[in-house]
MIDOSE-1310 file (N, C-alpha, C; in nm, 2 decimals, decimal comma, always signed):
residues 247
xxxx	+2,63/+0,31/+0,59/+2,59/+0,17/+0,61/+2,71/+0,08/+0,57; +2,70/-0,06/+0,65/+2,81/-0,08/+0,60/+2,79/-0,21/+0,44; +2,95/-0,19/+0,38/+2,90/-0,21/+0,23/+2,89/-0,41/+0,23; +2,87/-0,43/+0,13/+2,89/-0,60/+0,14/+2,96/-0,62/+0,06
xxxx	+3,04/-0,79/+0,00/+3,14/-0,76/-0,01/+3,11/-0,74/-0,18; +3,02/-0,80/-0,25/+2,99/-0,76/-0,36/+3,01/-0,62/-0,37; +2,93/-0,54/-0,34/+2,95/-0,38/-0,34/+3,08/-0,34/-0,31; +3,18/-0,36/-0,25/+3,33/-0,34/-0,21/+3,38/-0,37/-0,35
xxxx	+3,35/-0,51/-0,37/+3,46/-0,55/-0,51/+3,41/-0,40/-0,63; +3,24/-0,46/-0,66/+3,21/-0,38/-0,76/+3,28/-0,17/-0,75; +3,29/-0,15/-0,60/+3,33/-0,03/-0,65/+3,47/-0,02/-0,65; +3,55/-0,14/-0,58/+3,68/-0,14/-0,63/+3,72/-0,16/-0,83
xxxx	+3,60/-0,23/-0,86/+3,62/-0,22/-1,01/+3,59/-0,08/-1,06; +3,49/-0,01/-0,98/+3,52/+0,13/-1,07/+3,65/+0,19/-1,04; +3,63/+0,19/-0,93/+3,75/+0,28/-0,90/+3,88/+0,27/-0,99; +3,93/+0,09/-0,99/+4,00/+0,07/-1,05/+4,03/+0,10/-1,23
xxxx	+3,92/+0,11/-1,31/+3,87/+0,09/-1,42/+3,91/+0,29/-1,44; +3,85/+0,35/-1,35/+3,92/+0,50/-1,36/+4,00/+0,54/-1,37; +4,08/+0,50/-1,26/+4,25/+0,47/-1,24/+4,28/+0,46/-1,37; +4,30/+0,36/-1,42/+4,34/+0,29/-1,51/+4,32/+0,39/-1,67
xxxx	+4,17/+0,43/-1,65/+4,21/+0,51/-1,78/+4,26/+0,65/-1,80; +4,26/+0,71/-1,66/+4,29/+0,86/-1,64/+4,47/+0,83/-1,61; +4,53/+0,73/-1,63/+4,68/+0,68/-1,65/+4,70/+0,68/-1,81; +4,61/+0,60/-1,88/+4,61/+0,60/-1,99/+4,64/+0,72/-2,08
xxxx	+4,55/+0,80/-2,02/+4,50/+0,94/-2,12/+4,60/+1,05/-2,09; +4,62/+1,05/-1,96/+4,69/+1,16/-1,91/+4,84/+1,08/-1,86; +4,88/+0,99/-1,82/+5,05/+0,94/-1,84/+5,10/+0,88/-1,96; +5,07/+0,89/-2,05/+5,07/+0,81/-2,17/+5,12/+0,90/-2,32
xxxx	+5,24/+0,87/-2,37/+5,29/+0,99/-2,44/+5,23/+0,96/-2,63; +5,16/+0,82/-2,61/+5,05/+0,84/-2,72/+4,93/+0,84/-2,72; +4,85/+0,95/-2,57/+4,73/+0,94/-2,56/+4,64/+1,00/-2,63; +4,73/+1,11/-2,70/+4,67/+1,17/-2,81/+4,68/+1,13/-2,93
xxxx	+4,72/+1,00/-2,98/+4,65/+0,93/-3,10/+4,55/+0,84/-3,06; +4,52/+0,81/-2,94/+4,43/+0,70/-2,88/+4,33/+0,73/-2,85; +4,32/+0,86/-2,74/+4,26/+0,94/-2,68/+4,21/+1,09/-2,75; +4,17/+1,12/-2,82/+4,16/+1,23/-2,89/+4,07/+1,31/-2,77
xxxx	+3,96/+1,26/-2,74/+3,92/+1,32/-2,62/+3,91/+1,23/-2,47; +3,86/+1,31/-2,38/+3,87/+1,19/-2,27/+3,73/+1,15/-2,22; +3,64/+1,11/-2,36/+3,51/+1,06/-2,36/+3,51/+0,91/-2,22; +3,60/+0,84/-2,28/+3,61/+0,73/-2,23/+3,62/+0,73/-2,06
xxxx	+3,65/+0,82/-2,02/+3,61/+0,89/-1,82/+3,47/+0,88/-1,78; +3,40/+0,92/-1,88/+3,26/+0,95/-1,89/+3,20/+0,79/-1,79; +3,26/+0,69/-1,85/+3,15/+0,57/-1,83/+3,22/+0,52/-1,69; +3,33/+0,52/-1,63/+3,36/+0,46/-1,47/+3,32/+0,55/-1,38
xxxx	+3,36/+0,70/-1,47/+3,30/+0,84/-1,33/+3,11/+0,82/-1,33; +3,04/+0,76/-1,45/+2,90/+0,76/-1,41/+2,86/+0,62/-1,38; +2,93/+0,55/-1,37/+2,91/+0,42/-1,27/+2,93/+0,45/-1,15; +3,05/+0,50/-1,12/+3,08/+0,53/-0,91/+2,97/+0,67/-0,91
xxxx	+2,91/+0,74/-0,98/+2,82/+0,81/-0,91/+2,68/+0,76/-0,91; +2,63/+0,69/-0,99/+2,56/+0,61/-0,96/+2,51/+0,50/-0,88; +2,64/+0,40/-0,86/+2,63/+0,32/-0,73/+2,71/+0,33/-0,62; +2,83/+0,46/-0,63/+2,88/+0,49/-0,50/+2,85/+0,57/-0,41
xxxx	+2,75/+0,69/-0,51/+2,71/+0,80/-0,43/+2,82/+0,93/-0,43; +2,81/+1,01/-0,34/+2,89/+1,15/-0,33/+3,00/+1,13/-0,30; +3,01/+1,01/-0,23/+3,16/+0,96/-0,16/+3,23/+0,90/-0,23; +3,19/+0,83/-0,32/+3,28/+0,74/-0,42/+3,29/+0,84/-0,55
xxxx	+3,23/+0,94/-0,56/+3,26/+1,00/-0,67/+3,35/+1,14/-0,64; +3,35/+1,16/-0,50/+3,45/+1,25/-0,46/+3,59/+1,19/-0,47; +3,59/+1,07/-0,44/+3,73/+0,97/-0,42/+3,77/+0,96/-0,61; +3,66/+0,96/-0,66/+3,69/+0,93/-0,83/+3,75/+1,07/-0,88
xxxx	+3,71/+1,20/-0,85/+3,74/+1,31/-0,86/+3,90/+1,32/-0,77; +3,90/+1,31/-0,70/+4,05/+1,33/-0,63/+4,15/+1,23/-0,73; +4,09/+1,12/-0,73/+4,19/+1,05/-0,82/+4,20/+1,12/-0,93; +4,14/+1,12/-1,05/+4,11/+1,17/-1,17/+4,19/+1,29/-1,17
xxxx	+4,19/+1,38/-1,05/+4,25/+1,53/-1,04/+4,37/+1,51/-1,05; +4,44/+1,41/-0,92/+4,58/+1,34/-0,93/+4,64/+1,35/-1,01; +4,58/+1,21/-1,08/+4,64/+1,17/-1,23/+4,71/+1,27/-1,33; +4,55/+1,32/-1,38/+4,51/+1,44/-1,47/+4,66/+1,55/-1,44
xxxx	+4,61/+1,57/-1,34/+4,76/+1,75/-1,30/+4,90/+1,70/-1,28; +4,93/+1,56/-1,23/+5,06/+1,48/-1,22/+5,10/+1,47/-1,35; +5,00/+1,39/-1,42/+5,06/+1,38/-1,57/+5,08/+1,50/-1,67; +5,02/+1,63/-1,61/+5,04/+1,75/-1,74/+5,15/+1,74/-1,69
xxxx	+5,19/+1,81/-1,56/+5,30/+1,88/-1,47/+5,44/+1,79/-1,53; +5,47/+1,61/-1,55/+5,53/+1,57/-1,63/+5,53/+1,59/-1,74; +5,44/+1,63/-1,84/+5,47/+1,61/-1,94/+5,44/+1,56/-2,04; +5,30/+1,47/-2,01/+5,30/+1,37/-2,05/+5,09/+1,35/-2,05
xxxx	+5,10/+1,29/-2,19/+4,94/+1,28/-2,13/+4,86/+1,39/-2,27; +4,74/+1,40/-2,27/+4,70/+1,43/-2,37/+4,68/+1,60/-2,34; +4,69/+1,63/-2,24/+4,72/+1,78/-2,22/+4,84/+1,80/-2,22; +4,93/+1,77/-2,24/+5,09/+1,79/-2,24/+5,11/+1,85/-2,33
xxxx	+5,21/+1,97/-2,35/+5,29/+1,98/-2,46/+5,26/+2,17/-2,51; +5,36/+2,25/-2,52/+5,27/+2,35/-2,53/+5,36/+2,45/-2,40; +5,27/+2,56/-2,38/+5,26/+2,59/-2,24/+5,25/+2,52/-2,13; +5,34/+2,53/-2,05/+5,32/+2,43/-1,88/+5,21/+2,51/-1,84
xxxx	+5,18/+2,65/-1,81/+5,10/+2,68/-1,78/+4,99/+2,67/-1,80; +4,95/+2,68/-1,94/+4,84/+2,70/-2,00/+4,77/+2,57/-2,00; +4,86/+2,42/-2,03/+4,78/+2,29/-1,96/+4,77/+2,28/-1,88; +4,85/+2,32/-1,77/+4,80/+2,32/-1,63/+4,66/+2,39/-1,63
xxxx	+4,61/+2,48/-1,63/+4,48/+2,57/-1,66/+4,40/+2,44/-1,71; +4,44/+2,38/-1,81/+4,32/+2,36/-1,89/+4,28/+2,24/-1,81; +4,38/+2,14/-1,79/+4,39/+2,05/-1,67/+4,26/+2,07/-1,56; +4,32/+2,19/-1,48/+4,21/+2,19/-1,39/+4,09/+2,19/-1,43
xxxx	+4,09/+2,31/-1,53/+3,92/+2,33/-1,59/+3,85/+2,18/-1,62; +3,95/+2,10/-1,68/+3,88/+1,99/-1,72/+3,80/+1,87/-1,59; +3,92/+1,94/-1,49/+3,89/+1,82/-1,34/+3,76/+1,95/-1,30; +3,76/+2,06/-1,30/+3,64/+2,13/-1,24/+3,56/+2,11/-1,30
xxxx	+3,50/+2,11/-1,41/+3,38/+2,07/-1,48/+3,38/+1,89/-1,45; +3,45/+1,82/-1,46/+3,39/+1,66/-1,45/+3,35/+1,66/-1,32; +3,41/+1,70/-1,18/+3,44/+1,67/-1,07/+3,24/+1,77/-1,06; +3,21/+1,89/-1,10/+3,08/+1,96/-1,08/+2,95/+1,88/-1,16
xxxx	+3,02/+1,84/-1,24/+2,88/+1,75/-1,32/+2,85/+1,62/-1,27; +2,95/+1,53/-1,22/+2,94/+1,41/-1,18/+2,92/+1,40/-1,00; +2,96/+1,52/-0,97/+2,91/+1,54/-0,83/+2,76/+1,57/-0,81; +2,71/+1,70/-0,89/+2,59/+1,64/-0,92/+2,44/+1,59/-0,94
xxxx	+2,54/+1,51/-1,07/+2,45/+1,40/-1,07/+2,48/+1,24/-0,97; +2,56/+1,25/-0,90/+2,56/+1,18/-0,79/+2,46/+1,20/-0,65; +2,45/+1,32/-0,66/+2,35/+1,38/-0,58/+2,21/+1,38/-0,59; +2,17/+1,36/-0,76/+2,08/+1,37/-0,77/+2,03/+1,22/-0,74
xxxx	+2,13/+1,11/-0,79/+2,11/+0,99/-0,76/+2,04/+0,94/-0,62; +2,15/+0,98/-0,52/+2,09/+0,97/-0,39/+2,03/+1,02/-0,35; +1,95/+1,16/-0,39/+1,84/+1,15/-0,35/+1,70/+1,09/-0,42; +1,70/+0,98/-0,53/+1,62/+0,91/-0,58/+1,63/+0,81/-0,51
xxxx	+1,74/+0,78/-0,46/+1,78/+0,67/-0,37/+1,68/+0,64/-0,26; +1,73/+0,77/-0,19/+1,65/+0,78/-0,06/+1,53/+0,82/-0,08; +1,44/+0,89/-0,18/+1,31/+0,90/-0,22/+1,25/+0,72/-0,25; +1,31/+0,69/-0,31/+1,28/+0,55/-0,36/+1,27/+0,43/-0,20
xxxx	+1,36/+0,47/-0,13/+1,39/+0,39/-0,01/+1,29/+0,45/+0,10; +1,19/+0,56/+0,10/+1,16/+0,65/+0,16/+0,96/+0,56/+0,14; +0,96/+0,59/-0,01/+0,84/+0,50/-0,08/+0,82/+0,35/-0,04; +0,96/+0,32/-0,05/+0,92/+0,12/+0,00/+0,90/+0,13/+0,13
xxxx	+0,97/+0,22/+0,22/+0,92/+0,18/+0,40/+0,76/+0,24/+0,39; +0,74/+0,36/+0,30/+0,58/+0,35/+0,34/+0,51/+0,27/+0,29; +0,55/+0,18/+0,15/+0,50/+0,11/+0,13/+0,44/-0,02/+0,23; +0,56/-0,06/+0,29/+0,58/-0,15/+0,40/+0,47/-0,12/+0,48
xxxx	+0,47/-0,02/+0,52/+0,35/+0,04/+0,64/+0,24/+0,02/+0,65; +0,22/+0,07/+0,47/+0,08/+0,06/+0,43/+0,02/-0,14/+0,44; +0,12/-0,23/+0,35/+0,11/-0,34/+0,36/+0,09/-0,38/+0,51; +0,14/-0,31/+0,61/+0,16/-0,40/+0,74/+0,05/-0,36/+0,76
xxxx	+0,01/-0,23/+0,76/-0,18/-0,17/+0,83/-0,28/-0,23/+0,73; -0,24/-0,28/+0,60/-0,33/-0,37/+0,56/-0,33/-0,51/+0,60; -0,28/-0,58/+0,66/-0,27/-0,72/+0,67/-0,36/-0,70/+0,81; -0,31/-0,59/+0,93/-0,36/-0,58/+1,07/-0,55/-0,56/+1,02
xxxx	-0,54/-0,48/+0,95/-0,69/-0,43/+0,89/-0,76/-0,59/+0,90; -0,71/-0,64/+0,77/-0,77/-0,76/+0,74/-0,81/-0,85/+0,83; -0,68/-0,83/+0,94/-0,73/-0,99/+1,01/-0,78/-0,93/+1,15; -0,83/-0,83/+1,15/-0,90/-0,74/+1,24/-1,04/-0,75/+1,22
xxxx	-1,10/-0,74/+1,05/-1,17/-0,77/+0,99/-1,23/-0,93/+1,01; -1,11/-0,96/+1,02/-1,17/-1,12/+0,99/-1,21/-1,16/+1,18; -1,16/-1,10/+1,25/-1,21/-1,13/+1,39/-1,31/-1,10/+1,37; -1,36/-0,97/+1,33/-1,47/-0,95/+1,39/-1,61/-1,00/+1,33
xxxx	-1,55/-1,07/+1,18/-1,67/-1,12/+1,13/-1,68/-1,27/+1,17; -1,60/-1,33/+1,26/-1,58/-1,45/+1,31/-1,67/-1,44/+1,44; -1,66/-1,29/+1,54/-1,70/-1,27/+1,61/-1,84/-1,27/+1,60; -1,89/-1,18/+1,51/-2,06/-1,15/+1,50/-2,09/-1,28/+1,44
xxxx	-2,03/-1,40/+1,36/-2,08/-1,50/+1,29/-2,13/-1,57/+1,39; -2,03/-1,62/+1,51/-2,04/-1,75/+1,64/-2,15/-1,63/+1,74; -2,15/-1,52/+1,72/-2,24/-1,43/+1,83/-2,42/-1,45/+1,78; -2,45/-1,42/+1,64/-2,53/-1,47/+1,58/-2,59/-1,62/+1,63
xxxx	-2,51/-1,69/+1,58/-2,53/-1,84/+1,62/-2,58/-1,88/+1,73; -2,53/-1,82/+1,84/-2,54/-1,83/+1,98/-2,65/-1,76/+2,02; -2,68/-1,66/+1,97/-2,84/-1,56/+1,96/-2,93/-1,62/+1,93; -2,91/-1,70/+1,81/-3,04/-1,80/+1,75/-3,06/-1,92/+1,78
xxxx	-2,95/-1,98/+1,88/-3,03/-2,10/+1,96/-3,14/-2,09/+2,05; -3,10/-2,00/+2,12/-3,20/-1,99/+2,22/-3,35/-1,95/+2,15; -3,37/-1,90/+2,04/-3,52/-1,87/+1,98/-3,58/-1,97/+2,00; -3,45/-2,09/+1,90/-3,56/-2,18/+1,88/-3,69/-2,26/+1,91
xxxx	-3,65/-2,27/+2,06/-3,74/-2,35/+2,14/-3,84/-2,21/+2,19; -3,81/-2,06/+2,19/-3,89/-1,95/+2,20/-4,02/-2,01/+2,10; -3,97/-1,98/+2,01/-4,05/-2,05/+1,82/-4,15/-2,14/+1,83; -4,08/-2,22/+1,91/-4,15/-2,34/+1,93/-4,29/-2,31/+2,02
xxxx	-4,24/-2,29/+2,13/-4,33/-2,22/+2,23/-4,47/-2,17/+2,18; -4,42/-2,05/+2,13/-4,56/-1,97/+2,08/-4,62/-2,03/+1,91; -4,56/-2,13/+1,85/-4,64/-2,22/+1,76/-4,75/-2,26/+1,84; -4,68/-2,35/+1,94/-4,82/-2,44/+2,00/-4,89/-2,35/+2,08
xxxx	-4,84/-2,22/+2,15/-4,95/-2,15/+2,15/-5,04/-2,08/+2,07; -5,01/-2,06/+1,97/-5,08/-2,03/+1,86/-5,22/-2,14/+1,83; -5,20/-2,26/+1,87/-5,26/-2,34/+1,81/-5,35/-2,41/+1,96; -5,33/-2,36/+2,03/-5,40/-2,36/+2,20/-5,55/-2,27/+2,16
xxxx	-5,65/-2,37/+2,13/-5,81/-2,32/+2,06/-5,87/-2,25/+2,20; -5,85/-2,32/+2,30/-5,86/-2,23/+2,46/-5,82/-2,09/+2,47; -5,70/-2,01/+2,41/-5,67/-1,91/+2,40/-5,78/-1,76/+2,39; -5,82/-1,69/+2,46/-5,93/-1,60/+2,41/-5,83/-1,54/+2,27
xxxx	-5,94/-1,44/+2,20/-5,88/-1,40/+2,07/-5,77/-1,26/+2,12; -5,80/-1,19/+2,23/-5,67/-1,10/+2,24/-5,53/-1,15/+2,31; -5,56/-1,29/+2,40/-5,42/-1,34/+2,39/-5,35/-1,43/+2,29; -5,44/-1,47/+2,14/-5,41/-1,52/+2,05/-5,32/-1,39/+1,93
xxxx	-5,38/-1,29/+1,98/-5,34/-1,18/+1,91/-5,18/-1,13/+1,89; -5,22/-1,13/+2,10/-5,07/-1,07/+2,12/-4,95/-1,24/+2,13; -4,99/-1,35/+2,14/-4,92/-1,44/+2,08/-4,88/-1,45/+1,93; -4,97/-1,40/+1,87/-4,94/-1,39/+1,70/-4,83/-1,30/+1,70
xxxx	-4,82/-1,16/+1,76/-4,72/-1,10/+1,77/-4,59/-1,10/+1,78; -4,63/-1,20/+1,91/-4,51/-1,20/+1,98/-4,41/-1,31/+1,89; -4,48/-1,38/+1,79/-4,43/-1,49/+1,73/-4,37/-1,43/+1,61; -4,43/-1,34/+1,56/-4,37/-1,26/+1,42/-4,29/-1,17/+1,46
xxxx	-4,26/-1,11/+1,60/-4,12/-1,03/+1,64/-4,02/-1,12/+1,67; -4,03/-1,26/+1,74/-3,93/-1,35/+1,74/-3,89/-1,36/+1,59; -3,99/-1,38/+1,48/-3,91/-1,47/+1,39/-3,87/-1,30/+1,32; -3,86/-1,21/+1,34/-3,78/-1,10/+1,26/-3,68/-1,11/+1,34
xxxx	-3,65/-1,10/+1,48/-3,53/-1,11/+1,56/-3,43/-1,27/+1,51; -3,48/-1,37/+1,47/-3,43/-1,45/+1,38/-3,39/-1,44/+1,24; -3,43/-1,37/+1,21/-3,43/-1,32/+1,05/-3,28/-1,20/+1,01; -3,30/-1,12/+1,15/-3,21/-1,04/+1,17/-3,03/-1,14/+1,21
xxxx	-3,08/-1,21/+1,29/-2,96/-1,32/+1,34/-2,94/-1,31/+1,21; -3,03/-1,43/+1,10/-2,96/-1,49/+0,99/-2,89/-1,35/+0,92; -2,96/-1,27/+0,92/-2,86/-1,12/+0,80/-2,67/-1,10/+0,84; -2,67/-1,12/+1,01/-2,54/-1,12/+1,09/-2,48/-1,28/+0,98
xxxx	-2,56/-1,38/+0,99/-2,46/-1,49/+0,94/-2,39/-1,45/+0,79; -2,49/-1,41/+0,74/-2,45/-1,35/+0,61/-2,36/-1,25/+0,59; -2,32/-1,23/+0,71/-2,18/-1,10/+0,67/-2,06/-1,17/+0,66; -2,04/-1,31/+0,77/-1,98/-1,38/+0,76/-1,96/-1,45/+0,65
xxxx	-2,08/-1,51/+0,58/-2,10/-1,56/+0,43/-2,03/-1,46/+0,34; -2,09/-1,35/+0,34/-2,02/-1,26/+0,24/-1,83/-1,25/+0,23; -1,81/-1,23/+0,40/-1,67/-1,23/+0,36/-1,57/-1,35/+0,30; -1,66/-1,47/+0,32/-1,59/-1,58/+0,25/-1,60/-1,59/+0,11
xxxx	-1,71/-1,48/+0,05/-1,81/-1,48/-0,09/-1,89/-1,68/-0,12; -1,96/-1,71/+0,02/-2,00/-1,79/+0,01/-2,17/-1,73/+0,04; -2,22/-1,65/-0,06/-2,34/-1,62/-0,07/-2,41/-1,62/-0,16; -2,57/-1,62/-0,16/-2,65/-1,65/-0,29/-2,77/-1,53/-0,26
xxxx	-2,79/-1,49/-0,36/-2,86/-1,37/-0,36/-3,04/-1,40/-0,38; -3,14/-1,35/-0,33/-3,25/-1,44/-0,38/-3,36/-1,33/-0,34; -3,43/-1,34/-0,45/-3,55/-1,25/-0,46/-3,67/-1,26/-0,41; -3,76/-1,26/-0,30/-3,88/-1,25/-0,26/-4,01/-1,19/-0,27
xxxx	-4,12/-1,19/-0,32/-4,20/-1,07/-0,33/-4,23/-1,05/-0,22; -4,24/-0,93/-0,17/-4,31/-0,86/-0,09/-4,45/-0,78/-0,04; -4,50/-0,84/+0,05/-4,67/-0,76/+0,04/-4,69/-0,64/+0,11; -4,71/-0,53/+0,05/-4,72/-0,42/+0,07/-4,83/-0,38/+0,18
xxxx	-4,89/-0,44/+0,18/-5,05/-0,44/+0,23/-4,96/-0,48/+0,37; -4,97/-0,62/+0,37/-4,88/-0,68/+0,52/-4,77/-0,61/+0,62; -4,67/-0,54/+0,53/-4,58/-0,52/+0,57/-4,67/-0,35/+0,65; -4,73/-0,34/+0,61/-4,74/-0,17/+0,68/-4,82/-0,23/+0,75
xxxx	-4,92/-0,28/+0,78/-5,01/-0,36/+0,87/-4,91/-0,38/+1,06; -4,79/-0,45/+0,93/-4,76/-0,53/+1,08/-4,66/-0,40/+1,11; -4,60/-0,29/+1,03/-4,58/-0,18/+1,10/-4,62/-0,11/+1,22; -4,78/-0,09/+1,19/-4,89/-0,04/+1,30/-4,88/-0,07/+1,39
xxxx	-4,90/-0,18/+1,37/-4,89/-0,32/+1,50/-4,80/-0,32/+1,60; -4,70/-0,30/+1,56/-4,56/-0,33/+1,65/-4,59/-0,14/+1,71; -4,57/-0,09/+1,65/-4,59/+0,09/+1,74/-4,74/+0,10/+1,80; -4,85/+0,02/+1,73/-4,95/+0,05/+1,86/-4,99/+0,08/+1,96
xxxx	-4,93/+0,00/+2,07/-4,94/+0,03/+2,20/-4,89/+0,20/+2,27; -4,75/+0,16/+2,16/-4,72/+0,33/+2,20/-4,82/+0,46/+2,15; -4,89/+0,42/+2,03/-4,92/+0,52/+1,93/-5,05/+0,52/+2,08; -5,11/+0,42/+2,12/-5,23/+0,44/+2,22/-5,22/+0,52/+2,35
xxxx	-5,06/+0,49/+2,39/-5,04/+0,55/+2,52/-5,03/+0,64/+2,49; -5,00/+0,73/+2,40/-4,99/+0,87/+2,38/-5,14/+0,96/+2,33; -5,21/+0,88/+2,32/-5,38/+0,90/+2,28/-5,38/+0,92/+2,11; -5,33/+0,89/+2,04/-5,30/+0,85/+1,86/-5,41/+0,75/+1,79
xxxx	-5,45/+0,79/+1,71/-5,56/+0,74/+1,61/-5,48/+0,73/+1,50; -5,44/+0,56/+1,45/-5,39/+0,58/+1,30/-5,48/+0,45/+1,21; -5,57/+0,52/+1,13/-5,65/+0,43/+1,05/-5,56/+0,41/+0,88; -5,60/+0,28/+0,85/-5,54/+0,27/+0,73/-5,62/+0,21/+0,63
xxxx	-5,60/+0,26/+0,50/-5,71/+0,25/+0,41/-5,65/+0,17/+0,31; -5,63/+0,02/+0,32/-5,52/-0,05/+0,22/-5,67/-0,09/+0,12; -5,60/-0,17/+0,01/-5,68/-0,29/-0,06/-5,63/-0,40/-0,04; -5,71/-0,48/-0,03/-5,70/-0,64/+0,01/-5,60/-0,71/-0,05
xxx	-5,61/-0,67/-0,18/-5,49/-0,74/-0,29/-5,40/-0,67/-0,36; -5,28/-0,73/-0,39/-5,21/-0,59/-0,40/-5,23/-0,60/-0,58; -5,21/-0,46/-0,59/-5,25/-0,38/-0,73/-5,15/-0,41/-0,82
């Protein structure tokens, strides 16, 4: 990818800041009163492997090697002095162990990198299928709200209807019956509308909760009633043994 220019400078400061001390340590004919060890590598080589990756810490290793084997081979430098050979040896050993440890842990970096970069795109995902969720959600409770509404206009004047017929004293008692009926299945088909508005209500949390008693007696009465006809067509006897008041 390509870098920005922050990122360019900053890894030109490690790089440079490496440079600079692997000159110190290793071209420097008092690095060994300064330098007793070459701890001080430690902190620019774990900066470029931390924000350069494998590539900037391969480039810090090449350099570092440079320096390091230029400066014994002269003469010069905190492996100097001694055996040519035997610094040379130690030289490398020192660039093979820094260049294997900082490699990596460069490695291990980027792949926290890309684990970490791997988590935010599903993150992202997850956020984007929740937002679609929600306002998927919100259609559809917009949908059944205005569908409800539109359901329960037309009762009304239904409602209306079978009141005044209800109240038509002309009426023989079995078409007053099945008008009674027909008026308590309109107003549960109304009742049901309002439960639809309430879903709407709920998802705004613009709802009030409210307690009713209920008659036990009534409610299985008007059970019967509504499956009658069928319970008849099929030749069905269903007697019920309530008490008048409830217990």
């Amino acid at each position: 990818t390509k870098k920005t220019l922050p990122e360019e400078l900053e890894y030109a400061a490690a790089w440079g800041s490496l440079a600079t001390l692997a000159i110190l340590i290793f071209w420097t004919p008092f690095a060994r009163d300064i330098f007793p060890f070459p701890y001080p590598l430690l902190i620019p080589m774990a900066w470029m492997a931390i924000r350069t990756g494998i590539g900037g810490t391969t480039l810090g290793s090449l350099t570092l090697a440079s320096i390091a084997i230029s400066g014994t081979l002269y003469g010069s430098g905190m492996l100097s002095g001694g055996d040519p050979a035997k610094s040379l040896f130690i030289a490398q050993l020192f660039i093979g162990t820094f260049a294997l440890v900082f490699l990596a842990f460069a490695s291990a970096m980027e792949e926290r990198h890309e684990t970490r970069g791997a988590a935010d795109a599903y993150v992202k995902q997850l956020e984007h299928a929740l937002r679609r969720i929600r306002g998927e959600d919100r259609a559809k409770t917009e949908f059944i709200a205005v569908l409800a509404h539109e359901l329960r206009n037309p009762l009304a004047p239904v409602m209306s209807s079978l009141e005044l017929m209800k109240l038509d004293t002309g009426l023989s008692a079995n078409v007053h019956h099945m008008v009674d009926g027909m008026h308590r299945h309109v107003g549960n088909m109304a009742r049901l509308l309002d439960d639809l508005l309430d879903i709407a209500r709920i998802s705004k949390k613009k709802y009030k909760l409210e307690r009713t008693p209920v008659h036990l007696q009534t409610l299985v009465r008007r059970s019967v009633e509504t499956v009658q006809a069928l319970l008849t067509a099929r030749g069905h006897d269903v007697r019920l043994d309530l008490p008048e008041t409830a217990g």
